[in-house]
C-alpha positions in Angstrom: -33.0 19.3 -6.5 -29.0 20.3 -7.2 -30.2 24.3 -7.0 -31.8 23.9 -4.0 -29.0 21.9 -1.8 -26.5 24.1 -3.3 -28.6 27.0 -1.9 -29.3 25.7 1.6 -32.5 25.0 0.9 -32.5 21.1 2.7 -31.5 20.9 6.5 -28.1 19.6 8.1 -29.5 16.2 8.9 -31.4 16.0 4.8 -27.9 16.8 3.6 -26.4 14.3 4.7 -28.8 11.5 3.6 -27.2 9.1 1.4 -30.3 8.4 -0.6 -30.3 11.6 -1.9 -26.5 11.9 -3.2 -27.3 8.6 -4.4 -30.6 10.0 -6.5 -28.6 13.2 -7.2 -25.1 11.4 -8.5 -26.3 8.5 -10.5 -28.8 10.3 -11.7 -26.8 12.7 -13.2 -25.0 9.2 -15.2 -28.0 8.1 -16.1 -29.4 11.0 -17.6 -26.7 12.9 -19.1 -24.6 12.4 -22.0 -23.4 8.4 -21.4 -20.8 8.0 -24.0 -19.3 10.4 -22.0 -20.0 10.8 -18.4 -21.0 7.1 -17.7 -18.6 5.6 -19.8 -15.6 7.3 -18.1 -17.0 6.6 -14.7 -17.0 2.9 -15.9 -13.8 2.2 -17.4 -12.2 4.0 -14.4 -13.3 1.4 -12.7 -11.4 -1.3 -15.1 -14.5 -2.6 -16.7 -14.6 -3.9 -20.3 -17.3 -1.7 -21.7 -17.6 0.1 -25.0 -19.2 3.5 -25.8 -22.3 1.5 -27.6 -23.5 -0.3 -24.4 -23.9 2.9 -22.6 -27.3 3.5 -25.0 -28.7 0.4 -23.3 -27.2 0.6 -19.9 -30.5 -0.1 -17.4 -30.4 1.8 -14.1 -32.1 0.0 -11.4 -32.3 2.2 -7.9 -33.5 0.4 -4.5 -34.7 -3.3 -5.9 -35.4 -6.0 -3.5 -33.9 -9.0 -3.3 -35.5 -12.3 -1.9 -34.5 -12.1 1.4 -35.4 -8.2 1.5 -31.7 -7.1 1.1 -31.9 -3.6 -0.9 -29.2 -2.5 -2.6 -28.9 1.3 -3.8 -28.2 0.5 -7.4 -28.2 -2.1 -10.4 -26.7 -1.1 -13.6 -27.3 -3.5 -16.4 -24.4 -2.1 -18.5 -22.4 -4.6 -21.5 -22.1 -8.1 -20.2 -22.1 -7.2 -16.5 -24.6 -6.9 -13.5 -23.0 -4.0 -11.8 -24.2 -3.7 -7.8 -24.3 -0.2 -6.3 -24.0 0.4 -2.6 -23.3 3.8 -1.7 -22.4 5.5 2.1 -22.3 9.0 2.9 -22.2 9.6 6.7 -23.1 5.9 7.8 -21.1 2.5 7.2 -22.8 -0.5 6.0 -24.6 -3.0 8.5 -22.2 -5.4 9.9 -22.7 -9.0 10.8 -25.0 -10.2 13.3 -25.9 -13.6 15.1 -29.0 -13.6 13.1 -27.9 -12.1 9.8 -25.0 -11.6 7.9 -22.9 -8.3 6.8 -24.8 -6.3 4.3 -22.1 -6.6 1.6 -22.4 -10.0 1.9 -25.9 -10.8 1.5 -25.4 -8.0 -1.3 -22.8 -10.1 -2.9 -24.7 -13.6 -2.3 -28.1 -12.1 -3.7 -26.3 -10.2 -6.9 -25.0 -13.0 -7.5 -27.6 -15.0 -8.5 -29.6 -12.3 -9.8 -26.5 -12.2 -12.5 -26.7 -15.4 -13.0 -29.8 -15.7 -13.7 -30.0 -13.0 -16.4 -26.8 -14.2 -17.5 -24.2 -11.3 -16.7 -21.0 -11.0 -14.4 -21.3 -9.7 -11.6 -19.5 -6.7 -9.8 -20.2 -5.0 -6.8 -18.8 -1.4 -6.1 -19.0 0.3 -2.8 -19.1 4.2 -2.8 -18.0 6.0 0.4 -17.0 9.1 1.8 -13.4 7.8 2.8 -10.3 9.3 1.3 -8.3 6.5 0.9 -9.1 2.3 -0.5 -7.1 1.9 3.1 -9.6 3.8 5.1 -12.0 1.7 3.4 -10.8 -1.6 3.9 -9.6 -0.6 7.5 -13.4 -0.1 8.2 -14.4 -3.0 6.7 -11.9 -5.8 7.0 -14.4 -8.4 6.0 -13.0 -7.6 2.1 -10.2 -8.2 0.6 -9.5 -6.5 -1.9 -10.2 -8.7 -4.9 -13.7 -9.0 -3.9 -15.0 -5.8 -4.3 -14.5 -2.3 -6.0 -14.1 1.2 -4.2 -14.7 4.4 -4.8 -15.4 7.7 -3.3 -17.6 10.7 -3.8 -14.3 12.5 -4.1 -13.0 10.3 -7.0 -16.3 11.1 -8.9 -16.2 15.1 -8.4 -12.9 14.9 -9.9 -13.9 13.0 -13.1 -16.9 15.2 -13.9 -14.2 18.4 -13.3 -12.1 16.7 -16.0 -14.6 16.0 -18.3 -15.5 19.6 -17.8 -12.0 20.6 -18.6 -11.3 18.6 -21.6 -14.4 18.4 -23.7 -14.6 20.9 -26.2 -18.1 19.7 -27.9 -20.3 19.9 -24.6 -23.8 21.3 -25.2 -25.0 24.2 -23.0 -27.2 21.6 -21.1 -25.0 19.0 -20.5 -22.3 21.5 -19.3 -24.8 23.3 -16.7 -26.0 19.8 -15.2 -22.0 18.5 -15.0 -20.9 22.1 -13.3 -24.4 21.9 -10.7 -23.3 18.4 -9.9 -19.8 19.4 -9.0 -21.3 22.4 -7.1 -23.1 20.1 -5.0 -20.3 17.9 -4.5 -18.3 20.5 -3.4 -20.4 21.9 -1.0 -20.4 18.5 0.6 -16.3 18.7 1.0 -17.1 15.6 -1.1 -13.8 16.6 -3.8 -10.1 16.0 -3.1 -7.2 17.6 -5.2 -6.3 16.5 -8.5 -2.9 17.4 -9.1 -1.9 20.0 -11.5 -2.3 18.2 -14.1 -5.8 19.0 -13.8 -4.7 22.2 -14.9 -3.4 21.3 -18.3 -5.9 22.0 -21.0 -6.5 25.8 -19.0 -5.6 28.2 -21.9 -4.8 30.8 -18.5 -1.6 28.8 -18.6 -0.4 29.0 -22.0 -0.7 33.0 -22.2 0.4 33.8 -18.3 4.0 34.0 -16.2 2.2 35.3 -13.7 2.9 33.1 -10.4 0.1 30.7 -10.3 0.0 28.8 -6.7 -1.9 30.3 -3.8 -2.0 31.5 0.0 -3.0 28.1 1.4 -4.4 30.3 4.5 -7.3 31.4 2.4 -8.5 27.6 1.2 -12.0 26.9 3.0 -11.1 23.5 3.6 -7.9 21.3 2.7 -6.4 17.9 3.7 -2.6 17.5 2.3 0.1 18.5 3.7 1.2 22.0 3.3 5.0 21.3 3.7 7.6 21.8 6.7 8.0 25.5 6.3 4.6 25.9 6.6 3.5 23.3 9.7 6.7 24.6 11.6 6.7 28.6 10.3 5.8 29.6 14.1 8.9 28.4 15.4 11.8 30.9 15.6 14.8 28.4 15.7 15.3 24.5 15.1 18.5 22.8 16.2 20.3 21.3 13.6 19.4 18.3 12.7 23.1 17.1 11.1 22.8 14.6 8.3 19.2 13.1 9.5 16.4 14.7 7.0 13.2 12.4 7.7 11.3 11.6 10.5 11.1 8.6 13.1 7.5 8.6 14.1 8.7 6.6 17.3 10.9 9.3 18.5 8.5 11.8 20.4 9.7 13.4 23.0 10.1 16.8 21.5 9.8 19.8 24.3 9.0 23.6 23.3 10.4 26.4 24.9 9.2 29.7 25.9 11.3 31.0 23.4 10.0 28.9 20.5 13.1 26.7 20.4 12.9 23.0 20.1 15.2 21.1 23.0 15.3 18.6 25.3 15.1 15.8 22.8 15.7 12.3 24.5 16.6 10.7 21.6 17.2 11.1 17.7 14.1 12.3 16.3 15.2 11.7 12.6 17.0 9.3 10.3 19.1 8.7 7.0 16.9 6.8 4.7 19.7 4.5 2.8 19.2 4.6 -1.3 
């Protein structure tokens, strides 16, 4: 399935079905090494696991609940009931006058499912947004002590440095890891991980070769380049005298023909006190 997504072989609109990154992604944690993949992916997430009950972790994709509610994903893992709910291009189902948000009648039937077989229980969601703010901005319902997040973004980077820092990888393992993060990445679904991702690259311990790259050629970015780059067009800038950040208020900012910045109403940036 990862060969032929990677290759184009599934249309726009199968793409972006969450089932499938579901099938494909916790798949991958289900069947690959645990003590290593899984069990980093759960104690990112703060839970009190050890390496021995990933051997009897139970994966539990699309059960029913009484009511009909289906959740993406139980995982029977240590002493918890962990609930799954993963979004890719949709958000979940929200409250209606017959029938409540779909987090909550995931919560309410996890719940006593855990109870029952005697587990805590946790709910994670997994979504496409950047940010935990993004998240809870979209979904205000939650605060957030009452559930976990994570992206598909978070994930791609914890496979990459797994990838990076494991030395005792078999072949197998290390071609199912690297197709994953193929397939992640051809979703946009990875964000940037800092350079210290790059630490355990031997390339840096040999090179003094100048290392950073023309951001013009990156397929796809989200940070912020810095000022000389966002404002490079611009031939001239008044002086801007002891004031160094900027008022987002403050925006009334005209252009000349000349590409100089005038006519500015009012002081467009401030002195941040220490």
């Amino acid at each position: 399935m990862y060969i032929a997504e990677i290759q184009g072989k599934f249309t726009p609109s199968e793409e972006r079905k969450e089932d499938i990154l579901t099938s494909d992604v916790f798949s991958f944690f289900k069947y690959t090494k645990r003590e290593v993949f899984l069990y980093q992916l759960l104690k990112y997430l703060q839970l009190d696991i050890v390496k021995s009950d990933m051997v009897k972790a139970e994966f539990i994709f699309w059960p029913s609940f009484e009511d009909g509610t289906q959740p993406d994903l139980i995982i029977l893992v240590g002493k918890y009931y962990l609930l799954i709910e993963a979004k890719f291009s949709s958000g979940f189902s929200k409250s209606t006058d017959s029938i409540k948000h779909q987090l909550i009648r995931e919560i309410e039937g996890g719940k006593l499912e855990a109870q029952n077989l005697n587990r805590e229980f946790q709910i994670v969601a997994v979504t496409a947004h950047y940010t935990k703010h993004h998240f809870f901005y979209d979904n205000p319902e939650f605060s957030k002590n009452r559930i976990i997040w994570l992206n598909w973004h978070r994930i791609a980077l914890l496979v990459y440095e797994i990838l990076g820092r494991s030395k005792s990888l078999d072949l197998e393992t290390i071609c199912f890891a690297e197709d994953l993060y193929q397939l992640l990445a051809k979703k946009k679904l990875r964000n940037f991980g800092g350079v210290e991702t790059l630490s355990n690259t031997h390339f840096l311990t040999i090179t003094s070769k100048i290392l950073f790259f023309n951001s013009a050629t990156a397929q796809y970015r989200g940070d912020f380049l810095g000022f000389a780059e966002a404002l490079g067009e611009f031939s001239k800038m008044l002086q801007a005298s002891r004031f160094i950040f900027f008022n987002s208020k403050a925006y009334f900012i005209k252009f000349d023909p000349d590409n100089s910045i005038s006519d500015i109403r009012e002081t467009i940036f401030f002195w941040r006190n220490k």
